[in-house]
SERO-4910 file (N, C-alpha, C, O; in steps of 0.05 Angstrom, whole numbers):
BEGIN
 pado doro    nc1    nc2    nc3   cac1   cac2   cac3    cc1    cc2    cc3    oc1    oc2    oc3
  Unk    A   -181    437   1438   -200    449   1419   -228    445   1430   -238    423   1430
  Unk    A   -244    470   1441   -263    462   1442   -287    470   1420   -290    493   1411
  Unk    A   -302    447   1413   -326    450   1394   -354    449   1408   -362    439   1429
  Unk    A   -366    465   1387   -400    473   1394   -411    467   1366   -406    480   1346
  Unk    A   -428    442   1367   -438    434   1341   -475    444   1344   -487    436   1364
  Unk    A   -485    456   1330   -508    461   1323   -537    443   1313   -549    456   1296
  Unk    A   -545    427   1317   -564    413   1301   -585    409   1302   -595    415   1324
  Unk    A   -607    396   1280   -636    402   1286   -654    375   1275   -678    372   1276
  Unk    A   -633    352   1263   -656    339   1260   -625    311   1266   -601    315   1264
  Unk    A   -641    284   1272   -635    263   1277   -615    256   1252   -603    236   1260
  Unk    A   -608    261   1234   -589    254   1215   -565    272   1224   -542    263   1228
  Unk    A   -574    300   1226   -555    315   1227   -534    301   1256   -510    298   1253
  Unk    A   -547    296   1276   -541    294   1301   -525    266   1296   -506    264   1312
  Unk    A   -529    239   1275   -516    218   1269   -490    230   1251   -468    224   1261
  Unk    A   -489    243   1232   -469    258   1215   -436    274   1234   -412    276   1229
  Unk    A   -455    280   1258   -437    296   1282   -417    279   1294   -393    283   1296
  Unk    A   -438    252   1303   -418    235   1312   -403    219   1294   -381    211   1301
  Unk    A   -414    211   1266   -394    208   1242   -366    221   1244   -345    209   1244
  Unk    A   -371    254   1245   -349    271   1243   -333    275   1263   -310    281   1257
  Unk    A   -341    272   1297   -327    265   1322   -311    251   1320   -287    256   1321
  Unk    A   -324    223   1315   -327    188   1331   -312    170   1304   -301    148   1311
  Unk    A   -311    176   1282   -309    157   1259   -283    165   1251   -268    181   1261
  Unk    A   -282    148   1224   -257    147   1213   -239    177   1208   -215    183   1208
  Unk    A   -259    191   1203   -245    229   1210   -236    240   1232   -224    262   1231
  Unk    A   -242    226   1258   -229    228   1282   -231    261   1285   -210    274   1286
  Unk    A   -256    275   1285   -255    302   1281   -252    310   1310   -241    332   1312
  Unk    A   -258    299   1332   -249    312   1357   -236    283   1374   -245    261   1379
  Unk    A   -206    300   1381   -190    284   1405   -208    283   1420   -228    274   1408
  Unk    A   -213    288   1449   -231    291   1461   -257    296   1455   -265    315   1441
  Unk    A   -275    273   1469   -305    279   1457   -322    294   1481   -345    303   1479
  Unk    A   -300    293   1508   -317    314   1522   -310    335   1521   -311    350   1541
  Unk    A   -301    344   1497   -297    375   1497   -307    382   1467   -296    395   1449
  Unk    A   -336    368   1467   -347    373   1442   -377    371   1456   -386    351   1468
  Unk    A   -391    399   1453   -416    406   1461   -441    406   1436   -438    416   1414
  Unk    A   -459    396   1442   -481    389   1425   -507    410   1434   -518    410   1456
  Unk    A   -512    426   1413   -537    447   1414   -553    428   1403   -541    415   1385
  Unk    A   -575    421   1407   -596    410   1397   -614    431   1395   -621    443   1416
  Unk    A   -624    437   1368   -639    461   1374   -675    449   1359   -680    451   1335
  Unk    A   -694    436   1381   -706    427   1371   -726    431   1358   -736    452   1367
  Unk    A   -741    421   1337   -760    419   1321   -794    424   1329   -805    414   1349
  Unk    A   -801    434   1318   -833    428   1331   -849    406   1324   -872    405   1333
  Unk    A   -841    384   1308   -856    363   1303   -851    333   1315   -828    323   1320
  Unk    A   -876    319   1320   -866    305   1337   -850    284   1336   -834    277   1353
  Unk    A   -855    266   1306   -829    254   1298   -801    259   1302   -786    242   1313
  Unk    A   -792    284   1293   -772    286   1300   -757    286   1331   -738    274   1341
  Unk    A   -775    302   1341   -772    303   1374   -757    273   1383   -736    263   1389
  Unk    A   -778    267   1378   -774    231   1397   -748    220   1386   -734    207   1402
  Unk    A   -737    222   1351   -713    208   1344   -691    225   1352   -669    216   1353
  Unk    A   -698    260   1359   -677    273   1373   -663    269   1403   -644    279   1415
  Unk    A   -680    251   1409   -684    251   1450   -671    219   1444   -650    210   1452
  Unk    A   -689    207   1429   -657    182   1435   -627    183   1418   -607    170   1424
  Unk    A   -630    196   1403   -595    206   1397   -582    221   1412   -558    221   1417
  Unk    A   -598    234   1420   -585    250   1451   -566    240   1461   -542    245   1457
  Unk    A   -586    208   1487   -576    192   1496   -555    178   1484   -534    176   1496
  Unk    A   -557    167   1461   -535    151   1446   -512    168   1449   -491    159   1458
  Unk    A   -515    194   1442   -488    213   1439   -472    218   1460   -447    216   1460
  Unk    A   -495    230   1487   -487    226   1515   -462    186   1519   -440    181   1527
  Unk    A   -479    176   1512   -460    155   1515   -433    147   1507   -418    131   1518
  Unk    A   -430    168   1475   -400    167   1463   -390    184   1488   -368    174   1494
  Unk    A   -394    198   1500   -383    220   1519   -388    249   1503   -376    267   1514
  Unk    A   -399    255   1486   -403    283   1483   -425    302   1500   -446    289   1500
  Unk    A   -427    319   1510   -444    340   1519   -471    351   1502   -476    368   1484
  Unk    A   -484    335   1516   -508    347   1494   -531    360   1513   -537    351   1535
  Unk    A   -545    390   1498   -561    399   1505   -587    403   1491   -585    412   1468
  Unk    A   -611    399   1500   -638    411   1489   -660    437   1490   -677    444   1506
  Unk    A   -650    448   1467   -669    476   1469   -687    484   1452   -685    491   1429
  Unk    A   -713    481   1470   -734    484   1451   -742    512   1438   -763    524   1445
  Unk    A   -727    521   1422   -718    537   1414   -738    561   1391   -736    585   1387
  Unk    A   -753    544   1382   -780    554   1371   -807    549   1384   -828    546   1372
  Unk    A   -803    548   1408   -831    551   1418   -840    576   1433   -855    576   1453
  Unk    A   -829    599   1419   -842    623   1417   -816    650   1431   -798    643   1445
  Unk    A   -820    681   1423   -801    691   1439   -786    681   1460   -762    675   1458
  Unk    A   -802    678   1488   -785    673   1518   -769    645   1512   -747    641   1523
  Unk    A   -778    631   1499   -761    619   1499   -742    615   1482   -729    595   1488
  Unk    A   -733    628   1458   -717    641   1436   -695    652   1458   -672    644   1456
  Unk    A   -703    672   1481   -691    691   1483   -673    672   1511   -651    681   1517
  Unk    A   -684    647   1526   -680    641   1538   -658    618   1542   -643    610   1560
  Unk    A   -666    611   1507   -638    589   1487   -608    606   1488   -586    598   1494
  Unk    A   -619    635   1477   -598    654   1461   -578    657   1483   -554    650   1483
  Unk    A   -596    670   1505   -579    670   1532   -563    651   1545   -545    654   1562
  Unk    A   -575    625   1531   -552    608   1550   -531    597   1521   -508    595   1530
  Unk    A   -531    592   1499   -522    598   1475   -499    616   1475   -478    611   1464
  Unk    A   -505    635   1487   -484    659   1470   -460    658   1478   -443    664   1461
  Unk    A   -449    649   1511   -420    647   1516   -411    620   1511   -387    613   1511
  Unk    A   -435    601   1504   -414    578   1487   -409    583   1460   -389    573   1450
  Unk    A   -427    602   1444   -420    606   1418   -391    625   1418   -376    629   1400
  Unk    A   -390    631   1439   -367    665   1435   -344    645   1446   -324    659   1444
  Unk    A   -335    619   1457   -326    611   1475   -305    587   1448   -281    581   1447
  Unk    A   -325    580   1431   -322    553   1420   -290    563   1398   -289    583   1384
  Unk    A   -280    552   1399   -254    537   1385   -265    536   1348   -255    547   1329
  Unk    A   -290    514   1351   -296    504   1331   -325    509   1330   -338    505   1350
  Unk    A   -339    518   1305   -372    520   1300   -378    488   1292   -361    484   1276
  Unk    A   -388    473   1293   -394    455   1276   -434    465   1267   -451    474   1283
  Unk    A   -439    459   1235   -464    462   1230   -475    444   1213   -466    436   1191
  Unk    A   -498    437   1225   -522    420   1211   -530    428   1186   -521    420   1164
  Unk    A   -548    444   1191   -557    460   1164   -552    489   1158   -569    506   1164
  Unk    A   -528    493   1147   -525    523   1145   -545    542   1124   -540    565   1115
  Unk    A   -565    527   1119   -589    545   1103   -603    547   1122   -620    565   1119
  Unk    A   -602    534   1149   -625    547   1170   -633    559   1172   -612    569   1181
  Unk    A   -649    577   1173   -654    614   1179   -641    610   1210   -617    616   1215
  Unk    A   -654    603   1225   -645    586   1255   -620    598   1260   -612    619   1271
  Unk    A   -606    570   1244   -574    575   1250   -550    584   1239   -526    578   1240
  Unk    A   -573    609   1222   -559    635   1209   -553    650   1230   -531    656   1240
  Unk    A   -579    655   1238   -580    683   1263   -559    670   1281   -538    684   1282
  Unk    A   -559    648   1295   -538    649   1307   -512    648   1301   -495    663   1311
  Unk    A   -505    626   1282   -478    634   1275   -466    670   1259   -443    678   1255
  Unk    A   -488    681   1255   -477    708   1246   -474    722   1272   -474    745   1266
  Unk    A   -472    720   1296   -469    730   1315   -448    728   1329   -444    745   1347
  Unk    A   -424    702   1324   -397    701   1329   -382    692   1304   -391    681   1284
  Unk    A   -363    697   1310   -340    683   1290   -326    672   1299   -312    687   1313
  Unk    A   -316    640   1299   -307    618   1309   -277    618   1296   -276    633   1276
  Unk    A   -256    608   1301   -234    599   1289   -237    583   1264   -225    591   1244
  Unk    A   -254    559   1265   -258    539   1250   -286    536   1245   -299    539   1265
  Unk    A   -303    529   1219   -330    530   1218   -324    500   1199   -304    496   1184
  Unk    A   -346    484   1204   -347    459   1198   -380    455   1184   -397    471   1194
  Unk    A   -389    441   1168   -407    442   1151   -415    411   1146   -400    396   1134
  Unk    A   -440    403   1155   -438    378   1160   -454    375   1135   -465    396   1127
  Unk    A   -459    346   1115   -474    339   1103   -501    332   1112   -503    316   1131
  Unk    A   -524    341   1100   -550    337   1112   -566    319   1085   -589    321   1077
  Unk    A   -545    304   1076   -565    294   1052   -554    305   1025   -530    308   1024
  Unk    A   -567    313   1004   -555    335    983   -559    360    991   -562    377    974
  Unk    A   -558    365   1018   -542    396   1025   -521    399   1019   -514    422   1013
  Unk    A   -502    375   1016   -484    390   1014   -471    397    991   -453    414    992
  Unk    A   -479    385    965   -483    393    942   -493    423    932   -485    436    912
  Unk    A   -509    429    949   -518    458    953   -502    474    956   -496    493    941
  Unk    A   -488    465    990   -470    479    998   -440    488    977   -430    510    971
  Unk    A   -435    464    971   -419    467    941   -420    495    928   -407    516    934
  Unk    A   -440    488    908   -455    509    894   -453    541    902   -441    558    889
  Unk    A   -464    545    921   -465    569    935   -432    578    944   -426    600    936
  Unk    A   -422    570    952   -396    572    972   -373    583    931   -360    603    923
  Unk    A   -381    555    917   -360    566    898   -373    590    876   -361    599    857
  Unk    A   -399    597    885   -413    622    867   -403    654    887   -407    678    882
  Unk    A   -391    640    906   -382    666    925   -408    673    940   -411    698    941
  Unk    A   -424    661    951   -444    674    963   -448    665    992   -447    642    998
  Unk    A   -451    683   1010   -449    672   1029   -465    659   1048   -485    671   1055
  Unk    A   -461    630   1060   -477    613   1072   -482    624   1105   -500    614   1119
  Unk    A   -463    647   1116   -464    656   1133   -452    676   1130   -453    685   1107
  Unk    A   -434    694   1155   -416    718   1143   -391    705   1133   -373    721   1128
  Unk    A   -387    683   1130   -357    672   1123   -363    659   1103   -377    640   1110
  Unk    A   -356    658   1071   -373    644   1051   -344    627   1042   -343    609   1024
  Unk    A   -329    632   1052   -300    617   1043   -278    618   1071   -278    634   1090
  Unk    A   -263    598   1067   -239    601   1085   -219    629   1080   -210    639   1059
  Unk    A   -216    638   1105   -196    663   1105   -178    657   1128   -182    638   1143
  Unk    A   -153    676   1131   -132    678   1140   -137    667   1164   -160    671   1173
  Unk    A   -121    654   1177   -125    633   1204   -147    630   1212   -152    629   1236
  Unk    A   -173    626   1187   -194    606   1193   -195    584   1167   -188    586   1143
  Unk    A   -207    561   1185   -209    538   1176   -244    535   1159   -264    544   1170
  Unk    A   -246    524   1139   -264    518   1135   -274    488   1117   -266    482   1094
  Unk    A   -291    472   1132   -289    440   1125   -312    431   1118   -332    437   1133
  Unk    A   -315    416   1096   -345    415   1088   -342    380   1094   -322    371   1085
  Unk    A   -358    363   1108   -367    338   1117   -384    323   1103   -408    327   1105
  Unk    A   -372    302   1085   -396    294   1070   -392    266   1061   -369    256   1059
  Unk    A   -421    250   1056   -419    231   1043   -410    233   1010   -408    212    999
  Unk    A   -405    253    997   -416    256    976   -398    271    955   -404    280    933
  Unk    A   -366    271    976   -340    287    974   -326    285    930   -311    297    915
  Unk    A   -338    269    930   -332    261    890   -346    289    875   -338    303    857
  Unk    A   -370    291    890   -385    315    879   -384    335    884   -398    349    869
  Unk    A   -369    348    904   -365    364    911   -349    388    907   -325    384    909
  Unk    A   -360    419    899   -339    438    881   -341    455    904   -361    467    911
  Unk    A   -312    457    918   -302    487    933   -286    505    926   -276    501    904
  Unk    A   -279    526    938   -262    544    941   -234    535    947   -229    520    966
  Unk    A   -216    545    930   -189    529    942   -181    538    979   -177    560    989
  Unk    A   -182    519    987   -163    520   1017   -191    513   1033   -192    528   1053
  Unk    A   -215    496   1031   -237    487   1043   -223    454   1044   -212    441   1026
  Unk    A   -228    447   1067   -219    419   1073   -242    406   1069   -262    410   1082
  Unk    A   -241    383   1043   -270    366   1053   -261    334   1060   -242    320   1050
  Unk    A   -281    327   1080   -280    304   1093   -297    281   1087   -321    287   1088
  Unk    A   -293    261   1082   -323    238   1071   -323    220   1097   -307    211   1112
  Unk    A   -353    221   1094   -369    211   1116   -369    186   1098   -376    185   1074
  Unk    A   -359    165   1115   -356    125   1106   -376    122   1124   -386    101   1115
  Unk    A   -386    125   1138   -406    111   1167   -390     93   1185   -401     76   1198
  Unk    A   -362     97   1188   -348     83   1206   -357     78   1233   -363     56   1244
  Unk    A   -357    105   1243   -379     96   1271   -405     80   1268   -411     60   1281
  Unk    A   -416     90   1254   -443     69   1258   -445     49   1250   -465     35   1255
  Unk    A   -429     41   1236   -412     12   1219   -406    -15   1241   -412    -38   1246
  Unk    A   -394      3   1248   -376     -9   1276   -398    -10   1307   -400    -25   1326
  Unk    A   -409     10   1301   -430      6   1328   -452    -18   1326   -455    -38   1340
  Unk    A   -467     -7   1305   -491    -25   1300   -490    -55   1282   -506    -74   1282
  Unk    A   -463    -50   1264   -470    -72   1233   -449    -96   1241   -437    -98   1263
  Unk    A   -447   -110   1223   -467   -110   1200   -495   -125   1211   -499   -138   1232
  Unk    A   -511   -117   1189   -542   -130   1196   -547   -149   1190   -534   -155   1170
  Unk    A   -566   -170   1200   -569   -197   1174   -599   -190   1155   -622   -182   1161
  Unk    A   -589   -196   1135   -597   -188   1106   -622   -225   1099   -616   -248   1102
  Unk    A   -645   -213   1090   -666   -228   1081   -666   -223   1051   -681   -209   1037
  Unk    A   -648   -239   1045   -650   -245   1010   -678   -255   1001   -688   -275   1012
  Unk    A   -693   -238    978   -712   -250    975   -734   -236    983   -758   -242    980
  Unk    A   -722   -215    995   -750   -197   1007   -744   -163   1004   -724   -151   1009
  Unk    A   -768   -154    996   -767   -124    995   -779   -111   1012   -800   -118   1024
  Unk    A   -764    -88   1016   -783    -65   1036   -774    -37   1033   -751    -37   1024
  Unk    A   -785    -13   1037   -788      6   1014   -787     30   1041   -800     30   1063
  Unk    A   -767     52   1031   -754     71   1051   -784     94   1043   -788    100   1020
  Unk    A   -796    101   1061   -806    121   1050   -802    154   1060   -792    156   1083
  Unk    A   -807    177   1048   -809    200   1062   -826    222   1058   -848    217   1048
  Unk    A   -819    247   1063   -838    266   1063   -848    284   1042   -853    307   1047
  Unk    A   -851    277   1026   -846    293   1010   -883    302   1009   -887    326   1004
  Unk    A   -899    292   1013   -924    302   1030   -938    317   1044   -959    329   1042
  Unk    A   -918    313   1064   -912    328   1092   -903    353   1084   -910    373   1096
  Unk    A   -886    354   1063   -878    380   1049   -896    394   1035   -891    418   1033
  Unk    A   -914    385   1025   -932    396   1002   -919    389    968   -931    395    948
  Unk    A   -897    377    968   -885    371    946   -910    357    929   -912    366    906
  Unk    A   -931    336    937   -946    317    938   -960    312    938   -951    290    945
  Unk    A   -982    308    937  -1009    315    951  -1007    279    954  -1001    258    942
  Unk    A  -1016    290    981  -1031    254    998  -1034    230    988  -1020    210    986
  Unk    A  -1061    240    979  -1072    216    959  -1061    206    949  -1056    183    955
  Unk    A  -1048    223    919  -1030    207    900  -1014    194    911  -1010    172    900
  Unk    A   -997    198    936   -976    189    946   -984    158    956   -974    136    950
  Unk    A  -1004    165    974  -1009    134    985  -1015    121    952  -1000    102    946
  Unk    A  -1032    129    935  -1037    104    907  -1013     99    897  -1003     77    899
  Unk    A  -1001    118    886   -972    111    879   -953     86    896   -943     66    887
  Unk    A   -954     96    920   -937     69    941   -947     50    941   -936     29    935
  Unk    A   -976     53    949   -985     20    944   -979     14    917   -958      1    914
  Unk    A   -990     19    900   -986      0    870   -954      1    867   -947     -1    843
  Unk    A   -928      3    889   -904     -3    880   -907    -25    899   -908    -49    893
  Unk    A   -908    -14    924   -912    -40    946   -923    -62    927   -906    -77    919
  Unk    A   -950    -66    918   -964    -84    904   -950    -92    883   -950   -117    885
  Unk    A   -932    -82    856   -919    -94    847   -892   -111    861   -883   -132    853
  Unk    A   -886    -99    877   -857   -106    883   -862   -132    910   -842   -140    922
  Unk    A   -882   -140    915   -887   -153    945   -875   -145    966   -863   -157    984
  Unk    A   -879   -116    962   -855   -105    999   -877   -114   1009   -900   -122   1003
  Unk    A   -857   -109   1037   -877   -125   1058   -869   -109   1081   -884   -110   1101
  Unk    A   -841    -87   1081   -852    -68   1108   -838    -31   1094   -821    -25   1077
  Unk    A   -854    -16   1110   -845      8   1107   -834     27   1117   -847     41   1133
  Unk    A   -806     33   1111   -792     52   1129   -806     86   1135   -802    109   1125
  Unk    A   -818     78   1151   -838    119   1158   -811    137   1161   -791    133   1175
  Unk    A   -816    157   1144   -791    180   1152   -807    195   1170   -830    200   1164
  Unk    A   -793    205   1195   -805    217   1224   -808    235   1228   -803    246   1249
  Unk    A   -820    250   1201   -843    272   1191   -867    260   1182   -879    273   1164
  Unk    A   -876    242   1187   -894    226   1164   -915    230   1172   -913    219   1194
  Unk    A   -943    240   1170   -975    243   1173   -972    212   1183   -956    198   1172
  Unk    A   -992    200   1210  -1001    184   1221  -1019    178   1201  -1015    156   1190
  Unk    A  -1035    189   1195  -1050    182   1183  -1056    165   1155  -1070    145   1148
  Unk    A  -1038    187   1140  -1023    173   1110  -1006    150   1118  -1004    132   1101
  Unk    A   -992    146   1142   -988    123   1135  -1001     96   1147   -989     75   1147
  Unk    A  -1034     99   1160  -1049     74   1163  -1058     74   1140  -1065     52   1135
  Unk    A  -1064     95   1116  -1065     89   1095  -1048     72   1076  -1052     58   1056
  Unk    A  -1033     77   1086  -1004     50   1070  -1014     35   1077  -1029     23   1061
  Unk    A  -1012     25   1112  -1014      2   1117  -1042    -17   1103  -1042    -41   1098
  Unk    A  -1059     -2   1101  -1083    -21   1093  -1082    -13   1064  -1078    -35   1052
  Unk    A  -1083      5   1048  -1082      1   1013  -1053     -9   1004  -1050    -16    980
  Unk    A  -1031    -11   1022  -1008    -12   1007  -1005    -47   1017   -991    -64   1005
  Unk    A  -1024    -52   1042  -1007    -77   1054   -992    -81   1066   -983   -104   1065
  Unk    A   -981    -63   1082   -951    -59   1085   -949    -65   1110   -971    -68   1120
  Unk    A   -932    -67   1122   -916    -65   1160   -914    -41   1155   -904    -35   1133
  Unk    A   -922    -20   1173   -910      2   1180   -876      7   1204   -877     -4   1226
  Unk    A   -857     19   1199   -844      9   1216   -839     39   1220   -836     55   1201
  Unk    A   -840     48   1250   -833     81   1255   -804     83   1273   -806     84   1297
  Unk    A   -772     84   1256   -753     81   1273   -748     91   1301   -763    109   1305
  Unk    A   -735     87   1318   -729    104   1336   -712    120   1334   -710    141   1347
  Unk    A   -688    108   1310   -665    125   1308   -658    132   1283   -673    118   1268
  Unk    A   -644    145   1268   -648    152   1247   -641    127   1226   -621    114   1232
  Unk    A   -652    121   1208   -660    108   1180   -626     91   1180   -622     68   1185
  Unk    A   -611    107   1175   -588     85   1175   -581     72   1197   -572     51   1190
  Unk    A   -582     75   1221   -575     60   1244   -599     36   1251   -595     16   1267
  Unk    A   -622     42   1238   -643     21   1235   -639     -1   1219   -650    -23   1224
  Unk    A   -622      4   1194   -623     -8   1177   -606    -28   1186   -613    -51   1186
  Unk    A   -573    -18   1199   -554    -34   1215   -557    -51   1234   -542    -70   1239
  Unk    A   -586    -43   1253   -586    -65   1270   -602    -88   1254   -599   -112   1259
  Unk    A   -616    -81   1238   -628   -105   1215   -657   -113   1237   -668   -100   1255
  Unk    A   -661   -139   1224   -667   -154   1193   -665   -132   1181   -671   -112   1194
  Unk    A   -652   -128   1143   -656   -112   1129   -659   -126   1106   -639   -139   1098
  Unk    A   -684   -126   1090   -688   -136   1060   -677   -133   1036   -675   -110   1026
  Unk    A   -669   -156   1023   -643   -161   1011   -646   -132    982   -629   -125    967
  Unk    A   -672   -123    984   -684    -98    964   -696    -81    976   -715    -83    991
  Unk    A   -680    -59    968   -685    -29    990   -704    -16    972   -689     -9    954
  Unk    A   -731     -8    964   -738     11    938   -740     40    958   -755     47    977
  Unk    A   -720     53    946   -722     83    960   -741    105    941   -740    106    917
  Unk    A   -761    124    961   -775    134    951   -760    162    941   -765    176    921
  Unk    A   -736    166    964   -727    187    965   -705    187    943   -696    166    934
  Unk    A   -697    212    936   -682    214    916   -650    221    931   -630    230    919
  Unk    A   -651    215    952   -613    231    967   -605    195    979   -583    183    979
  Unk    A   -621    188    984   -619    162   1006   -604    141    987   -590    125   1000
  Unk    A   -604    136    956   -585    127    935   -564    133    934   -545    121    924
  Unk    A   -563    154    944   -525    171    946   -518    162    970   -494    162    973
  Unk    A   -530    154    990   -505    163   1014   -516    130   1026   -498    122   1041
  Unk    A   -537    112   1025   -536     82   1035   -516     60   1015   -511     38   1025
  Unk    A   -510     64    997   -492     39    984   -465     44   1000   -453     23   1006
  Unk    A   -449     74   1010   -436     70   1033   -439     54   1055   -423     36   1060
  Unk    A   -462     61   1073   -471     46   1095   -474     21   1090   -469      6   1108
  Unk    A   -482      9   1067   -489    -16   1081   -461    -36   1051   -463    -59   1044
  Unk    A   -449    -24   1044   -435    -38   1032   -428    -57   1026   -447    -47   1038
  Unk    A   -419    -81   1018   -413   -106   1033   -434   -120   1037   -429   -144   1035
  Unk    A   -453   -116   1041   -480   -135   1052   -495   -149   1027   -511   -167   1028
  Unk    A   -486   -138   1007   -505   -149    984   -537   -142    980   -554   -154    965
  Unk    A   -542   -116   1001   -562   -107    997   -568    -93    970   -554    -75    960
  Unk    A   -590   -104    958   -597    -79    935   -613    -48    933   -635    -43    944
  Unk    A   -606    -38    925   -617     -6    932   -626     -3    899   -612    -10    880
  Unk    A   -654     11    897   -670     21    879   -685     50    883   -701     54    902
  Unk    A   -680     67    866   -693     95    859   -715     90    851   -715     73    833
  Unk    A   -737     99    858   -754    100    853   -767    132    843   -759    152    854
  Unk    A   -783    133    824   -790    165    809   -825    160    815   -842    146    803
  Unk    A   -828    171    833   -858    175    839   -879    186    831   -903    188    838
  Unk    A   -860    198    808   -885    208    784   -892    183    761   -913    186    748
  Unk    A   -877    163    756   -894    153    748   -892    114    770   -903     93    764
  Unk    A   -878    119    786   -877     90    809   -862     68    793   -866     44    796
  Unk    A   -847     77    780   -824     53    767   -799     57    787   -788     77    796
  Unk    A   -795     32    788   -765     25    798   -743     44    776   -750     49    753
  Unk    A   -724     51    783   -699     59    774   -673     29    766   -673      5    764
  Unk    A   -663     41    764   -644     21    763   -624     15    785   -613     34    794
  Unk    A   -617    -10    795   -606     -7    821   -579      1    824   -560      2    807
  Unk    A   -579      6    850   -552     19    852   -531     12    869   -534     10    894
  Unk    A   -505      6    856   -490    -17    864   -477    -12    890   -476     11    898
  Unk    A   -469    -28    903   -456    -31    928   -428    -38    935   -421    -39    959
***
């Protein structure tokens, strides 16, 4: 079977080898599983895409980089080398099938098997859409000798179409690679992300808000999500107090190699669903946080 997996940001690209490498054993052979990296224009991401690369290169999968939005020639120059692995592949695997990205290309072949990776509460989305009949690409459901598999942390929640295989992402591989971590009971530190960077936010409020949680809670370092304004966050560091910490690799595999504080306050609202998997067992505590008004949530068990 050979597979051609699609992806665009450092989670997606950890999720892949979840679905390869882990307890779903999604490919016998891992050198006959090809990696599109289809990269980002920002520079955070860049840098956590180029060392998962390497990590992935090291399970034995095939991985490639195409800078793929940095204007026509080179669109046209990705597509071209793209198109006889896309027409070639056994298996689609995809990151984010809301891509615009990796619409256009996946509407341009049709694979045997199309695979649908969890990107967070994408795939909750994906849910949604798939059982409203609408289509996420030209194939909105499994049909006659095609396969269709939705990949997720998040498989309890999940509403498909009858004859869609779904698979739960445990973090076995990265479990096993990196963990467990040793855990600092006694100490907090606080996941942050973009929601800024998005415009969800505006700046300002964001940094006052964090600090006065930082400041209640005594965190003492901060996880930067690798979209994060440089800037906003030397503003943490000096109004919030904080350690800035900028991973190399994505957010859960950081957390595995540790120190990790025995109190996680997550800013984000998906990172409560899918880390009491990862770090299970450890006795770490995980907290929601609602950043409209900077109260803790209630924690969430492990």
């Amino acid at each position: 079977m050979s597979v051609l997996a699609l992806v665009e940001s450092p989670a997606q690209l950890l999720h892949l080898l979840e679905w390869a490498l882990g307890e779903r054993d999604g490919v016998a052979e891992p050198g006959r599983c090809e990696v599109a990296v289809l990269l980002p224009r920002d520079v955070g991401s860049r840098r956590q895409l180029r060392a998962m690369a390497g990590l992935t290169r090291e399970e034995g999968l095939r991985v490639g980089l195409y800078d793929i939005r940095r204007g026509p020639a080179r669109f046209a120059y990705a597509l071209t080398a793209l198109a006889p692995k896309l027409a070639a592949a056994d298996t689609l695997v995809a990151g984010d099938p809301f891509s615009g990205l990796v619409r256009r290309l996946l509407s341009l072949f049709r694979a045997r098997n199309l695979v649908l990776l969890d990107d967070r509460t994408a795939a909750l989305e994906q849910s949604r859409e798939l059982l409203a009949g609408r289509p996420l690409i030209r194939r909105p459901a499994p049909r006659e000798g095609r396969g269709l598999e939705v990949f997720s942390c998040l498989t309890a929640d999940l509403r498909l179409p009858p004859g869609t295989v779904t698979s739960a992402n445990s973090y076995t591989w990265a479990r096993q690679r990196f963990g467990p971590p040793e855990v600092h009971f006694g100490s907090t530190d606080m996941i942050g992300t973009s929601l800024a960077e998005r415009g969800l936010i505006d700046a300002g409020r964001y940094v006052e808000e964090v600090s006065s949680l930082a400041h209640r809670w005594n965190a003492e370092r901060y996880y930067a999500h690798h979209r994060e304004d440089p800037g906003k966050l030397r503003l943490l560091a000096e109004y919030g107090e904080l350690e800035i910490v900028r991973p190399e690799l994505p957010l859960e595999l950081e957390l595995l190699r540790g120190p990790v504080a025995g109190t996680l306050l997550s800013l984000s609202s998906t990172v409560p669903r899918t880390l009491p998997r990862l770090l299970a067992g450890t006795g770490v505590e995980i907290r929601a946080c609602a950043l409209a008004t900077g109260s803790p949530g209630a924690p969430v068990p492990l």
